[in-house]
C-alpha positions as CSV (number, residue, x, y, z in Angstrom):
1,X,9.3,16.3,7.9
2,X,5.9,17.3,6.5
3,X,3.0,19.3,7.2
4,X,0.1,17.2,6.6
5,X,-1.5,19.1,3.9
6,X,-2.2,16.3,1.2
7,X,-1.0,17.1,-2.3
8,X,-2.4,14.2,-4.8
9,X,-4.4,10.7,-3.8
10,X,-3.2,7.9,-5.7
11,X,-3.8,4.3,-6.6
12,X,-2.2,1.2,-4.7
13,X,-1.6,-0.4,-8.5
14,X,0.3,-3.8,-6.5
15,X,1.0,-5.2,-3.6
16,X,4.0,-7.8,-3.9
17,X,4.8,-9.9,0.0
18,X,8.7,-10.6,-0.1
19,X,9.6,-12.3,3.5
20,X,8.6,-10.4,6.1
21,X,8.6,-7.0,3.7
22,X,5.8,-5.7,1.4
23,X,6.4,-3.6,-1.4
24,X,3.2,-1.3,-2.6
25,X,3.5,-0.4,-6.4
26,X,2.1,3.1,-6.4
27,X,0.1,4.8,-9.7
28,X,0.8,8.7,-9.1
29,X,0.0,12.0,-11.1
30,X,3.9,12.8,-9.2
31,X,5.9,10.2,-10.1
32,X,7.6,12.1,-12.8
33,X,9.0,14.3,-10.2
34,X,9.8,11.9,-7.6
35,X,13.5,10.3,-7.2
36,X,14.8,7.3,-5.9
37,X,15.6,7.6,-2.1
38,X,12.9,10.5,-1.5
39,X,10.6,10.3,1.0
40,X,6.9,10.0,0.5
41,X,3.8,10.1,3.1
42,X,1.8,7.5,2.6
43,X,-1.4,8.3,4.6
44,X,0.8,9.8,7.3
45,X,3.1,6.8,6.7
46,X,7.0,8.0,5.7
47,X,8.0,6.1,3.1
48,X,11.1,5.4,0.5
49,X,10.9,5.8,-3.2
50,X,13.3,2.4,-4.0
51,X,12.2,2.0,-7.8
52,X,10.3,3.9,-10.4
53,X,9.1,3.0,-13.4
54,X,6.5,5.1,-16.1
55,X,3.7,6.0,-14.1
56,X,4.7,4.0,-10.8
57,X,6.9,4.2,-8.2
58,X,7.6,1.6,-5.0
59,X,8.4,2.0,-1.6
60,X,8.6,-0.9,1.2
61,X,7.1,-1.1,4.7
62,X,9.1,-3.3,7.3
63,X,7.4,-5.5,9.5
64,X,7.5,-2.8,12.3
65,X,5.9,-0.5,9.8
66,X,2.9,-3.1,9.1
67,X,2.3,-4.1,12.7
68,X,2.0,0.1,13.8
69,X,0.1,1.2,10.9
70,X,-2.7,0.3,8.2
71,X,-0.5,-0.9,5.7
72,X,-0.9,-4.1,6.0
73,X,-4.8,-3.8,5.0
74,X,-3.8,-2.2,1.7
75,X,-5.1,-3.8,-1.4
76,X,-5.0,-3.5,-5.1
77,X,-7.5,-0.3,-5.9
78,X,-7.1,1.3,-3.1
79,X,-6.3,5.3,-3.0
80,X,-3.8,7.0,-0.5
81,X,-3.1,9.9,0.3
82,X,0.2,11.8,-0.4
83,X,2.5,14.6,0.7
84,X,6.1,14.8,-0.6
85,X,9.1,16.4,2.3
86,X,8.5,19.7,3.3
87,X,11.5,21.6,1.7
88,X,13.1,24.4,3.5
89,X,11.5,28.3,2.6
90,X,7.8,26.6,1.9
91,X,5.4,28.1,3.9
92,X,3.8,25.7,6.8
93,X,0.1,25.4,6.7
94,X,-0.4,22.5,8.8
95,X,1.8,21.3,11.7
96,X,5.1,19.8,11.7
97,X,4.4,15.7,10.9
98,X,7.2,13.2,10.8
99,X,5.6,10.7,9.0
100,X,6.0,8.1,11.8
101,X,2.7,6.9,12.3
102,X,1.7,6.3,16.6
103,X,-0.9,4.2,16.2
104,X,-4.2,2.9,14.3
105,X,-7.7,4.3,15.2
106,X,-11.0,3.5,14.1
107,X,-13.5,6.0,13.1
108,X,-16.8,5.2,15.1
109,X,-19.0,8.2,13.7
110,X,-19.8,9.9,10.8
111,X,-22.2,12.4,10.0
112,X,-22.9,15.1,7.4
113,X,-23.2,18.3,8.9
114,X,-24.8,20.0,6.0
115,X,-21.5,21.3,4.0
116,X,-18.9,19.7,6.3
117,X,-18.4,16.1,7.2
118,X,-17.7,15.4,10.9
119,X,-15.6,12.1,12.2
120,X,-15.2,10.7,15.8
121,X,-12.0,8.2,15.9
122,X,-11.3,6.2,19.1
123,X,-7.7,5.0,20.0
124,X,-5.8,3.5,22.7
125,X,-6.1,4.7,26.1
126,X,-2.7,4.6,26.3
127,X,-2.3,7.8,23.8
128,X,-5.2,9.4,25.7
129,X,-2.5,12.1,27.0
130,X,-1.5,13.1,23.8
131,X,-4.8,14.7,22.2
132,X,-5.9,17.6,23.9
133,X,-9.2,20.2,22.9
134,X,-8.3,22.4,20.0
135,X,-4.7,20.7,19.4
136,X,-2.8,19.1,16.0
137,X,-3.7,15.9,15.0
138,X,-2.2,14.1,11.6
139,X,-4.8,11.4,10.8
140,X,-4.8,9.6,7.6
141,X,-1.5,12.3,6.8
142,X,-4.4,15.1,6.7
143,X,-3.3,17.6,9.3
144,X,-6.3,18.4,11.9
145,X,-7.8,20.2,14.7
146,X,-9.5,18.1,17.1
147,X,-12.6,18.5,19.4
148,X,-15.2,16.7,21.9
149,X,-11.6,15.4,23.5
150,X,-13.3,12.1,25.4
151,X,-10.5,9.9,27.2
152,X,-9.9,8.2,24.3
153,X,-11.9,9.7,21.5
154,X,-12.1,12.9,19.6
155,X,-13.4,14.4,17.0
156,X,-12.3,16.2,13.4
157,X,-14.7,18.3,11.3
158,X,-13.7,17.7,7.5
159,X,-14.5,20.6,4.9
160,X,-15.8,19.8,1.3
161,X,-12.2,20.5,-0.7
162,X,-10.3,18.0,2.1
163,X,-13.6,15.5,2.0
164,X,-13.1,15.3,-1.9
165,X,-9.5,15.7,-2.6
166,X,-8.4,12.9,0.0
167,X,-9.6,9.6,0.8
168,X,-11.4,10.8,3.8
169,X,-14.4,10.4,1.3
170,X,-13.7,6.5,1.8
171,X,-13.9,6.6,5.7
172,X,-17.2,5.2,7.2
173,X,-18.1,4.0,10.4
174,X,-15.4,1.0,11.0
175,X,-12.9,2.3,9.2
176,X,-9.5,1.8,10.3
177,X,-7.2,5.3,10.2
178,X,-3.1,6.2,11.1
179,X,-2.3,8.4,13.2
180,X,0.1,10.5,14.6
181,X,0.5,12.7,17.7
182,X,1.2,16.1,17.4
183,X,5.4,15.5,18.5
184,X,5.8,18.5,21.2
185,X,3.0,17.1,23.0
186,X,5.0,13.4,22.8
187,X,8.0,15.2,24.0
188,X,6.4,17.2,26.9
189,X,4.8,13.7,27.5
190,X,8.0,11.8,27.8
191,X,9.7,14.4,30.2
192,X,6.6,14.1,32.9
193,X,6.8,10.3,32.6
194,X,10.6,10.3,33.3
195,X,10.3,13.1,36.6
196,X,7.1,10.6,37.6
């Protein structure tokens, strides 16, 4: 469980294909306090600490994992955001996140509104009933409120400390995002479908 406030970026330092896995060698300032078997959010993505080594650590996305998400478009370079488990007495600033990413959007505006940084995303239809005006949104693992809910679009408004101490600073028009759905609102969802 997490909350989708981002602690540290770091630096994809490898990406190493083995069968239908791929393991992403990760350069972090928190490696040194990390453990074998923890859970990591990798952009939003839960992930498993399996080796660690100086400076880096790996963890491995499955095939379901690469198909759902925007792992598989990770490269050497690249920075990612990161949030370690939420442990039990911390206080919750964002919303409760699992770390199991819903889908992939792609952000289809950007603009700079003077000391903020606004971004539109559009997603499949199919998740439309899951965003609503003013609700939780993890994209990216950044914990958000959205706005301008269109059928399949909304919108997040980005202040300077998230645009600089994330990698929504990398996001431009085309850009492809994870994201998950806030998970009462995928309960409540499920319960309507199955009275329907």
């Amino acid at each position: 469980m997490f909350t989708g406030i981002i602690e540290n970026m770091a630096t994809i330092a490898d990406v190493v294909a083995e069968g239908t896995n791929v393991h992403f060698i990760i350069d972090s300032p928190i490696t040194g306090e990390l453990k074998i078997d923890q859970s990591v959010a990798h952009n939003g993505v839960c992930l498993t600490v399996v080796a660690i080594q100086d400076t880096t650590y790996t963890v491995t996305a499955v095939a379901e994992t690469l198909a759902k998400t925007d792992l598989a478009t990770w490269q050497k370079g690249d920075k990612v955001n990161l949030e370690r488990a939420l442990k039990l007495g911390d206080r919750l600033d964002g919303h409760f996140v699992q770390g199991h990413v819903d889908a992939t959007a792609t952000c289809i505006e950007k603009q700079t509104m003077d000391g903020s940084w606004l971004f539109r995303f559009r997603f499949a239809p199919e998740y439309a009933g899951l965003v609503i005006e003013k609700g939780s949104i993890c994209i990216n693992g950044v914990s958000l409120t959205v706005f301008n809910v269109g059928r399949n679009e909304c919108t997040v408004t980005i202040i300077p400390y998230t645009y600089t101490h994330t990698n929504f600073h990398n996001i431009e028009e085309g850009s492809i995002v994870n994201m998950e759905f806030d998970v009462l609102g995928k309960y409540l969802l499920r319960q309507a479908e199955l009275k329907a």
